[in-house]
C-alpha positions as CSV (number, residue, x, y, z in Angstrom):
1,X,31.6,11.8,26.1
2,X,29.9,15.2,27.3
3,X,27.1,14.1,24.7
4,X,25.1,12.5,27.6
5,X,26.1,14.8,29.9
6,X,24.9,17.8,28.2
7,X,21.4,15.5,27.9
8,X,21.5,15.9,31.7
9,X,22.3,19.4,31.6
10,X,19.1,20.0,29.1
11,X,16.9,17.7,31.5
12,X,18.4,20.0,34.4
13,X,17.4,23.1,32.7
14,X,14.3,22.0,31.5
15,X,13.5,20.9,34.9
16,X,14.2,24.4,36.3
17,X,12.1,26.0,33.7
18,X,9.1,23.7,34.8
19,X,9.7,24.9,38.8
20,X,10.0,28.4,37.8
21,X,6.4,28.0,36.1
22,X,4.8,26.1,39.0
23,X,6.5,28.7,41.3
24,X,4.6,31.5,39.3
25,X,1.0,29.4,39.7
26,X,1.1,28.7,43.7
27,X,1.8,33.2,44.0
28,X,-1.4,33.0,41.5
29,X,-2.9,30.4,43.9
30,X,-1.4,32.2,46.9
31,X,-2.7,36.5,45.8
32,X,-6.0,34.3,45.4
33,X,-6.6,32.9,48.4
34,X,-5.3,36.1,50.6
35,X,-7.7,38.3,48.3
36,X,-10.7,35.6,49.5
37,X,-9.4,35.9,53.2
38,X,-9.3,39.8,52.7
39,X,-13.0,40.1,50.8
40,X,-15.9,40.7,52.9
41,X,-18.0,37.1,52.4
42,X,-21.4,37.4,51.7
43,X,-23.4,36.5,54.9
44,X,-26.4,34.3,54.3
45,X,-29.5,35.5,56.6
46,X,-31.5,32.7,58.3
47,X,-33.6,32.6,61.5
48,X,-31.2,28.8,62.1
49,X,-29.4,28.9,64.8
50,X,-25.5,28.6,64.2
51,X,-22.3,27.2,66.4
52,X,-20.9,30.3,67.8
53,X,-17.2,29.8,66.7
54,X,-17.6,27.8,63.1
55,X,-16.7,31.0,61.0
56,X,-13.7,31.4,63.2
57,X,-12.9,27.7,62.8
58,X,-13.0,28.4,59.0
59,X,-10.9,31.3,59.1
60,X,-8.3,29.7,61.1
61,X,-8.1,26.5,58.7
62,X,-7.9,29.6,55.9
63,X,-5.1,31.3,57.8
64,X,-3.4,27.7,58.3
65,X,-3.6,26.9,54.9
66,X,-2.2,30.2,53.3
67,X,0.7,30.2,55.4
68,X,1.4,26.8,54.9
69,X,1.3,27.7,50.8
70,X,3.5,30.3,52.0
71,X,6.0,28.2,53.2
72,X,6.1,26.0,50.7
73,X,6.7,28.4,48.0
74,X,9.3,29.7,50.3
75,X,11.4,26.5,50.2
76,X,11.2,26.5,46.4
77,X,12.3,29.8,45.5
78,X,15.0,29.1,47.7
79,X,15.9,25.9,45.9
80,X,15.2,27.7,42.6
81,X,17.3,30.4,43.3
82,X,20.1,27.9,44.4
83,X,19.9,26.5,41.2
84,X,20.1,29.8,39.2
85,X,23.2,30.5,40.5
86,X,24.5,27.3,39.0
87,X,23.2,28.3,35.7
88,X,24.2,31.8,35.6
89,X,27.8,30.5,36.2
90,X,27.4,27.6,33.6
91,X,26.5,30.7,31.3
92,X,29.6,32.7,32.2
93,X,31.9,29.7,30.4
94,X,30.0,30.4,27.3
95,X,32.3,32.1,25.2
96,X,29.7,33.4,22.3
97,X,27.1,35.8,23.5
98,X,24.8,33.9,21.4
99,X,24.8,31.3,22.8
100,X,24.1,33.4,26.2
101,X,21.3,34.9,25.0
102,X,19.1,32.0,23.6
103,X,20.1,29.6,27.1
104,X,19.0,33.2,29.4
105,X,16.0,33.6,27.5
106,X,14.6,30.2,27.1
107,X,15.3,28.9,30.4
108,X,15.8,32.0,33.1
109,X,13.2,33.9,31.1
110,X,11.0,31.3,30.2
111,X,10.7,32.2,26.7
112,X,9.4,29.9,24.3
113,X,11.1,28.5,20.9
114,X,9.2,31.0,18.6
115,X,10.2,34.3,21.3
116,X,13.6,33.6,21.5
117,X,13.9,33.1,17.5
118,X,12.7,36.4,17.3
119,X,14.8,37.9,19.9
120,X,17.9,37.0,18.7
121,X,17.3,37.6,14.8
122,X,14.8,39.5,14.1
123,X,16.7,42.2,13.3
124,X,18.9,40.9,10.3
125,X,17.1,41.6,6.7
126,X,17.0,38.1,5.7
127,X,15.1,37.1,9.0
128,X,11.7,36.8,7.2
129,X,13.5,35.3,4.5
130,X,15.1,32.8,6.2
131,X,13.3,31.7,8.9
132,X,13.7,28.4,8.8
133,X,17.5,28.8,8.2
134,X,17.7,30.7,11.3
135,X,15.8,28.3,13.3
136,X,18.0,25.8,12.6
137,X,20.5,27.9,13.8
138,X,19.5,28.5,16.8
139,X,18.6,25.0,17.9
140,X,22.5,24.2,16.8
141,X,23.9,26.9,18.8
142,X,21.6,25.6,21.3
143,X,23.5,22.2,21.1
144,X,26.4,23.8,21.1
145,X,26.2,25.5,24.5
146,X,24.9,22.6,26.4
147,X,27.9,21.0,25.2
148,X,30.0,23.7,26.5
149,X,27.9,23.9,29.9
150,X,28.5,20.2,30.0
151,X,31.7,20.4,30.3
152,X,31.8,22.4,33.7
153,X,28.7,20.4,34.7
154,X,31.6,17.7,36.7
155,X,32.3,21.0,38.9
156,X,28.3,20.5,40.0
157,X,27.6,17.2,40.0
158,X,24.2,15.9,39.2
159,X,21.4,18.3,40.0
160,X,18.4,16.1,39.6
């Protein structure tokens, strides 16, 4: 019964992974383009005669377009935040700090499979060993959680 659901809550998560990583490359796109408004352009010396307002014209659009940006990536770390909230308290009904960790660190932290692995048992003497076993291991307590989360998940709803 909660096999499908906790397929949503993956998707879900996965999801918000995804718009925490697009959220980090419009501030890359965003520290860009206020560092271009903020540089001194190189001016281009010509005996042509120019219009007398088109570098203010181009400046504006500039100014219009970062603060547009702006507002955009306002909305979504509002959004994203909204929807951190929901995870943090679908990780507070996980019982096994284990399973805390590896759904914090993969999807609030963005860490990938081969970080999180690490992470978690690195420190045990049979890690290098074992590797493999504890991979498997991690991707079953994995399972495990997202069943757990999908149980509280009716409390949400669907968070497409």
């Amino acid at each position: 019964m909660y096999k499908s659901q906790a397929d949503a809550v993956k998707e879900w998560l996965q999801a918000y992974r995804g718009n925490q990583e697009h959220i980090d490359k419009q501030l890359d796109k965003l520290r860009t383009m206020k560092a271009r408004m903020m540089s001194v352009g190189a001016q281009e010396l010509t005996d042509m005669p120019k219009a007398p307002n088109a570098s203010n014209d181009r400046m504006t659009e500039y100014v219009i377009r970062v603060e547009n940006l702006e507002l955009s990536i306002q909305n979504e770390i509002a959004v994203q935040e909204e929807s951190r909230k929901v995870i943090c308290d679908l990780i507070k009904q996980l019982e096994k700090p284990e399973e805390m960790r590896i759904i914090q660190d993969r999807y609030l932290y963005c860490m990938e499979w081969s970080e999180v692995l690490e992470r978690l048992y690195k420190s045990d003497e049979k890690y290098v060993q074992n590797i493999e076993a504890y991979r498997r291991r991690m991707f079953r307590v994995h399972e495990d959680a997202l069943l757990k989360m999908a149980k509280g998940w009716n409390k949400y709803g669907s968070k497409s």
